[in-house]
C-alpha positions as CSV (number, residue, x, y, z in Angstrom):
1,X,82.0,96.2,111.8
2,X,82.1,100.0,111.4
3,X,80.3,101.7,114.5
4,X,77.6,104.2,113.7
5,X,79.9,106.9,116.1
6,X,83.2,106.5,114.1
7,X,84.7,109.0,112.2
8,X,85.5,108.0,108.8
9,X,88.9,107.3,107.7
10,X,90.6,110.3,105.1
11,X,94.0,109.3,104.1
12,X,96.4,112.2,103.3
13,X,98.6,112.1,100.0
14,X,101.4,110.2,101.8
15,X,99.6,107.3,103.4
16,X,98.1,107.0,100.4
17,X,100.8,106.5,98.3
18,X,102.2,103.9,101.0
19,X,98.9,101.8,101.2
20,X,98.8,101.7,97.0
21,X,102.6,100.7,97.0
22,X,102.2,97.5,99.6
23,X,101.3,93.9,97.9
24,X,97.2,93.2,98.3
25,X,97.2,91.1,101.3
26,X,98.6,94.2,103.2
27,X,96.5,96.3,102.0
28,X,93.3,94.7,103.4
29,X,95.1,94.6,107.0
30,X,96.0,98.1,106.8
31,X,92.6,99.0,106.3
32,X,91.1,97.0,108.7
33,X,93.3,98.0,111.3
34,X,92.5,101.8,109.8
35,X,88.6,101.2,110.4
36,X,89.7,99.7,113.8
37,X,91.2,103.5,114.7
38,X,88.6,105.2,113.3
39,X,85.7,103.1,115.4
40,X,87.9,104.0,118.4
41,X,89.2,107.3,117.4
42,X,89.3,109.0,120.9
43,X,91.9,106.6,122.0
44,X,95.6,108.0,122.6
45,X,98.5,106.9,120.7
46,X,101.8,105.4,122.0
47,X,103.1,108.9,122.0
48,X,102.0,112.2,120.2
49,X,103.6,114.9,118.1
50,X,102.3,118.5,117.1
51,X,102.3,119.2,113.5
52,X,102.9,122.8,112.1
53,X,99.6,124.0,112.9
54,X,99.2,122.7,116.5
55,X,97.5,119.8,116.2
56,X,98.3,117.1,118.2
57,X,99.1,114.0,116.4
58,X,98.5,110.4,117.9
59,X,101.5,107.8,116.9
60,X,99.8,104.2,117.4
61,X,101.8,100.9,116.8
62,X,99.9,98.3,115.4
63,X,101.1,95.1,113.9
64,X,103.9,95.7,111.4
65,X,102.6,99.8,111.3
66,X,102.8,102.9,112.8
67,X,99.7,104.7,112.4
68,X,99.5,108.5,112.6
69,X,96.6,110.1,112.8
70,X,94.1,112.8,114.0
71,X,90.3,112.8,115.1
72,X,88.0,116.2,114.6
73,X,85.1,114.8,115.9
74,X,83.2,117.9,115.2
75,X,83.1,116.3,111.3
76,X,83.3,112.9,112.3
77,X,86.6,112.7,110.2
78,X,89.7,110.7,111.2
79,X,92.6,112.0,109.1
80,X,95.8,109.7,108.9
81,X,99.0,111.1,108.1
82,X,101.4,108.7,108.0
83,X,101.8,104.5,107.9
84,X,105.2,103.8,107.8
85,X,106.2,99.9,107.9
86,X,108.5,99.1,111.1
């Protein structure tokens, strides 16, 4: 269940067009394991990155994915980057 403290989930262009391009079934894990992030979206990634502005980007491994994201809690928005398929 979504917490009432999550931020919700904005996918950028590119995740996007991964989650549309992945057979049904996937697509309803991805998202769940999307809402999962975003009820937990202060947790650290496996690693992090900085993109060209300075923000620092969480890389988390989850099932078949990698999940990279962002939290600005100040707008209870969790923006995700990337999902590329291991």
């Amino acid at each position: 269940m979504h917490s009432s403290f999550a931020c919700d989930p904005v996918l950028s262009g590119k995740a996007s067009s991964f989650l549309v391009g992945v057979p049904k079934a996937k697509q309803r894990k991805i998202i769940a394991l999307i809402f999962q992030i975003s009820d937990h979206s202060g947790q650290l990634g496996d690693y992090s990155t900085q993109d060209d502005i300075g923000r620092d980007i969480q890389h988390l491994l989850l099932g078949d994915w990698q999940f990279s994201f962002w939290a600005d809690h100040a707008v209870r928005k969790l923006g995700v980057t990337e999902i590329p398929e291991l």
